[in-house]
C-alpha positions in Angstrom: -13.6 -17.5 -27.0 -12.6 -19.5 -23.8 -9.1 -20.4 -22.9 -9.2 -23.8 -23.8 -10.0 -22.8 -27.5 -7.0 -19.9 -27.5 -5.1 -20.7 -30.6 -1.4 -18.7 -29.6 1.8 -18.8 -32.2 4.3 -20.6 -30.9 6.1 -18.1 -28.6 10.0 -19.0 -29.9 8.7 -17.9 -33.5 7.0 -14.5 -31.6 10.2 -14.4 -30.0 12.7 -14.4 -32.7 10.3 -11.9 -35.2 10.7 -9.3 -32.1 14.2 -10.2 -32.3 14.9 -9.7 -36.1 13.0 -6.8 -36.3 13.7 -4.8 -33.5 17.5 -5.7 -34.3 17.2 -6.0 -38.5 19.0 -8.5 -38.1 19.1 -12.6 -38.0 22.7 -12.6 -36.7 21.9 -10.1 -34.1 18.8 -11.8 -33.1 20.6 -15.3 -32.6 23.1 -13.8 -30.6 20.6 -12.3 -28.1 18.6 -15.2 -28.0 21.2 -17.8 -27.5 21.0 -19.9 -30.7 22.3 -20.5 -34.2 21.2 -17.8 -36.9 19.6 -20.7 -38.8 17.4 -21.3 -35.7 16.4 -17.8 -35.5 15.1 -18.5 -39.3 13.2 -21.3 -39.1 11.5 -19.5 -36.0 10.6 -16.8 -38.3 9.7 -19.0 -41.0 7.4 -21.1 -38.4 5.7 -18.4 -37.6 4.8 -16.7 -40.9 3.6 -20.5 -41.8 1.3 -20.6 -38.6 0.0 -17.5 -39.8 -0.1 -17.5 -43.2 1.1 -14.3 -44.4 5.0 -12.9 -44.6 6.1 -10.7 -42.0 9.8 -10.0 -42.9 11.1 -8.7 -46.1 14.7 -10.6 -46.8 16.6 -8.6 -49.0 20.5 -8.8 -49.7 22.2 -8.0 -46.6 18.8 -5.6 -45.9 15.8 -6.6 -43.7 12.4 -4.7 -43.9 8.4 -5.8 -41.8 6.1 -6.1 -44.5 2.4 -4.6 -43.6 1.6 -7.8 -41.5 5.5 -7.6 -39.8 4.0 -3.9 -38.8 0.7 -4.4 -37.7 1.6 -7.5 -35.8 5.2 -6.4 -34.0 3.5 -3.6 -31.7 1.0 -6.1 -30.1 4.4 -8.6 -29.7 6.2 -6.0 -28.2 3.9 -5.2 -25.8 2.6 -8.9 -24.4 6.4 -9.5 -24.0 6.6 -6.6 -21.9 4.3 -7.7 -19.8 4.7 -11.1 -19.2 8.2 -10.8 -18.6 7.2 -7.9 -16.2 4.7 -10.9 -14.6 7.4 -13.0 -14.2 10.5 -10.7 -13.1 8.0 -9.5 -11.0 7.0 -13.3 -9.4 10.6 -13.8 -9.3 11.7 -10.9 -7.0 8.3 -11.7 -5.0 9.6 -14.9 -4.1 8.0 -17.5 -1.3 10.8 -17.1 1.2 11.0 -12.9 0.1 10.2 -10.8 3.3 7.0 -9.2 3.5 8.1 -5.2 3.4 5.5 -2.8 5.2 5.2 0.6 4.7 3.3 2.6 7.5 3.3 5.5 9.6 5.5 4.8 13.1 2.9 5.4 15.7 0.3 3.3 13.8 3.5 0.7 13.7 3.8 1.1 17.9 0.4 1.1 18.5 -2.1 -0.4 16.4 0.1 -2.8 13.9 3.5 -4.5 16.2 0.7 -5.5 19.5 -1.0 -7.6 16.6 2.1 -9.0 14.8 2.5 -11.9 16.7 -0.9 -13.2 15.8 0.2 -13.0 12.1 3.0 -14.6 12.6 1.5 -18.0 14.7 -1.0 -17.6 11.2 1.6 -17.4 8.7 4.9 -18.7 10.0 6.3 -18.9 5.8 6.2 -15.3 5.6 8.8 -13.0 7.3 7.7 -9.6 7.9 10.0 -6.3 7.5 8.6 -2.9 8.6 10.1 0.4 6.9 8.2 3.0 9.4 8.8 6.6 7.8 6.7 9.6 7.8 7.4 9.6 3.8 4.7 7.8 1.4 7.1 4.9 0.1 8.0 4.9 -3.6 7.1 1.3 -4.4 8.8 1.3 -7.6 12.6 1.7 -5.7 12.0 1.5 -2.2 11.7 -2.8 -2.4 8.3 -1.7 -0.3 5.4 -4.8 -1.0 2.3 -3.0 0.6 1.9 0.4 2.6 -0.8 1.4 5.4 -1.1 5.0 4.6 -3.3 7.7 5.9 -5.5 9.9 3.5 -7.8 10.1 1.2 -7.2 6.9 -0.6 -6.2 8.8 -3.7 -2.8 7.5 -4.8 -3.1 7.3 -8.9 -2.1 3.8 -10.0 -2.4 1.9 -6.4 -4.9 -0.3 -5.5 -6.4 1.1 -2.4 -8.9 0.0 0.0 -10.3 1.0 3.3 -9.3 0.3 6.7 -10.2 2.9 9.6 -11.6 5.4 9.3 -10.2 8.1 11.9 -12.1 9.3 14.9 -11.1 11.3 17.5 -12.5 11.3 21.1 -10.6 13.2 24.2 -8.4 11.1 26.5 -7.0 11.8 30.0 -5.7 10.2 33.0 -7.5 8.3 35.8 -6.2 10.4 37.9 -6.9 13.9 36.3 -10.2 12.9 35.9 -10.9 12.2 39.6 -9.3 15.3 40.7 -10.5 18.5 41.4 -12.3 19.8 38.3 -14.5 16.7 37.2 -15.1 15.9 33.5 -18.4 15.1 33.3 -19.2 17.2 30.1 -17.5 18.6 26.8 -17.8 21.8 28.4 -16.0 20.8 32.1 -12.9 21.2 29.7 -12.6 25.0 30.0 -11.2 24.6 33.6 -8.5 21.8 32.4 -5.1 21.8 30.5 -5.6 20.9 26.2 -2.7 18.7 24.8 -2.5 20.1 21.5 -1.0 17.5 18.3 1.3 20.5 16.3 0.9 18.0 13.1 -3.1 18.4 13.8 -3.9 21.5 14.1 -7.6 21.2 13.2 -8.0 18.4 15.9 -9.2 20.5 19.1 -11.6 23.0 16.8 -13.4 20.1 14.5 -14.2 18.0 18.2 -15.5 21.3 20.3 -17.3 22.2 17.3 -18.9 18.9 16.4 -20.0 18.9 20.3 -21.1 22.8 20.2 -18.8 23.7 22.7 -17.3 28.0 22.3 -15.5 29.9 24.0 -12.7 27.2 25.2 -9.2 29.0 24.4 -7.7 26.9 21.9 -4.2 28.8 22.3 -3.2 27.4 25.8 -1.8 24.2 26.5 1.3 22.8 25.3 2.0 21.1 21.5 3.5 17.7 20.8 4.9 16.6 17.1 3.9 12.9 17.6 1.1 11.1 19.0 2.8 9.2 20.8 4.3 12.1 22.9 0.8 13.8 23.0 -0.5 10.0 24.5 2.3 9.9 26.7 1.5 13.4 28.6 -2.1 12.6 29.2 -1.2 9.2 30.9 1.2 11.2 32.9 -1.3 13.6 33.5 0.0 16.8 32.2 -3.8 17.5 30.5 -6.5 16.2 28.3 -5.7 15.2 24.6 -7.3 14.5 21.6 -6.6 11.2 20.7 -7.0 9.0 17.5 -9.1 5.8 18.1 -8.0 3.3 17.1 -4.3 4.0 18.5 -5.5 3.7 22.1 -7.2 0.4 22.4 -4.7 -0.7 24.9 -4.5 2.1 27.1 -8.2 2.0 27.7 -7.6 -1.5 27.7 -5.1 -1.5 30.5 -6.8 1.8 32.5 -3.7 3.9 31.0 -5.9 6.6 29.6 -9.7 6.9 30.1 -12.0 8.4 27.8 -14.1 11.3 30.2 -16.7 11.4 27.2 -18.7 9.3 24.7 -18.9 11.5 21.5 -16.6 10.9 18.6 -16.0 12.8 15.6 -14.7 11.5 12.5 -11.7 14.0 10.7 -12.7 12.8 7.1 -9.3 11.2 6.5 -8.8 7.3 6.5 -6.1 4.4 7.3 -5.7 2.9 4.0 -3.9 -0.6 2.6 -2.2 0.5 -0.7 -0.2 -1.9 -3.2 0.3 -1.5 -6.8 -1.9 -3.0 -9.5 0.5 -5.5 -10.3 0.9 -7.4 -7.1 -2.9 -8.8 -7.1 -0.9 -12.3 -7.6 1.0 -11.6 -4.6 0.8 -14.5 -2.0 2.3 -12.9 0.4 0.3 -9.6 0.1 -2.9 -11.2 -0.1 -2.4 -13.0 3.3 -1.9 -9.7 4.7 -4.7 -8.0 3.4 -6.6 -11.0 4.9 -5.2 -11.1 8.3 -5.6 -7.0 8.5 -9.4 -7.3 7.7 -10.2 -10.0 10.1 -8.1 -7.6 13.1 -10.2 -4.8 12.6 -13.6 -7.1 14.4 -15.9 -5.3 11.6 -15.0 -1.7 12.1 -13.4 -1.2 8.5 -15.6 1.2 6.2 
């Protein structure tokens, strides 16, 4: 049936049966809806009439659902729920409500803040607020709108979609590779120092492998918690490093870092924009689903 032709009872009668029935009471129900006892009857009344069958059993001083009452007060129950879910929900999520963004910090520094501004000149209505943790935000009590998170996109009850996927190619100084010991090939790396990324292990061994290079000792060369500190001792020109992508389209941009090789090899794990179910209405989160796409120039999956 189409919407136009939707015949719904009127919603104060639906209203006051949830009421009386939840409560087994009319005075109950009048007092937690706000109006006279009598009204809360008439509602009731209204109702059954709409539909044609009793719902309530009025007994003295006792209050009982008859078959209908049962079958129907579930199903009221629950579209109540949600619509005043829908609306408290539309409510918090208000026009003038910051934007809150959950994402890793150095995809915040690097790939997400340089690109802000842009978002900004194209929405100036929405004000954006970025919670930058290493900790997947808990949407449900952290205030958190949308995350960017890294993965597998499999986060049960989130609507997730695609962004980057991650690619790793080795980075270096200008300088280190005009030195002494040229990079001209995967294997020129056994005479130079490896940056290693202690939270990616696997890094060094997946790219040497997917280029067939052996025998390169993997357990020399310093460790670095964060990219960015791993980024920031191959500009300086402490060694080579493995470096994410997408995080260094400025430095090869500005002649920071150069990449001494062409082959890339993707780590099977992906930049994701996660937000729950619910917020599909969301304005605000809609724009920036939008704006994101149209940053990434047609590399998203």
């Amino acid at each position: 049936m189409p919407p136009a032709a939707r015949r719904i009872p009127p919603l104060p009668g639906l209203r006051a049966f949830e009421a009386v029935a939840r409560l087994a009471s009319f005075r109950r129900a009048a007092e937690e809806l706000a109006v006279t006892k009598s009204a809360v009857s008439h509602q009731v009344q209204a109702l059954e009439g709409y539909l044609g069958v009793r719902l309530l059993n009025r007994g003295a001083g006792r209050i009982s659902l008859t078959a209908a009452g049962e079958a129907l007060l579930p199903e009221v129950q629950s579209a109540l729920d949600r619509l005043a879910g829908v609306v408290a929900d539309l409510r918090h999520r208000s026009r003038t409500e910051p934007l809150t963004i959950s994402l890793l910090p150095t995809f915040a520094v690097r790939w997400l803040i340089p690109r802000l501004a842009n978002f900004r000149e194209q929405h100036p209505d929405i004000e954006v607020r970025l919670d930058a943790s290493l900790e997947a935000a808990d949407f449900d009590s952290s205030g958190v709108d949308v995350a960017i998170r890294y993965g597998r996109g499999e986060w049960p009850g989130l609507h997730c979609e695609r962004l980057i996927v991650e690619s790793l190619t080795p980075v270096c100084s200008p300088a280190l590779l005009q030195g002494r010991s040229p990079l001209r090939q995967p294997a020129d790396l056994a005479r130079h120092v490896l940056l290693h990324n202690s939270a990616h292990p696997d890094d060094w061994p997946l790219w040497l492998k997917t280029v067939g290079v052996r025998g390169i000792d993997l357990e020399r060369g310093p460790r670095f918690a964060y990219s960015e500190l791993l980024l920031k001792a191959a500009a300086e020109g402490l060694g080579v490093a493995l470096a994410r992508r997408h995080l260094i389209d400025k430095d090869l941009a500005d002649g920071t870092l150069v990449a001494p090789f062409g082959t890339v090899c993707e780590t099977g794990y992906s930049y994701w924009l996660v937000w729950p179910r619910k917020r599909h209405t969301d304005r605000r989160v809609a724009s920036f689903r939008k704006w994101v796409l149209g940053q990434l120039d047609g590399r998203q999956a």
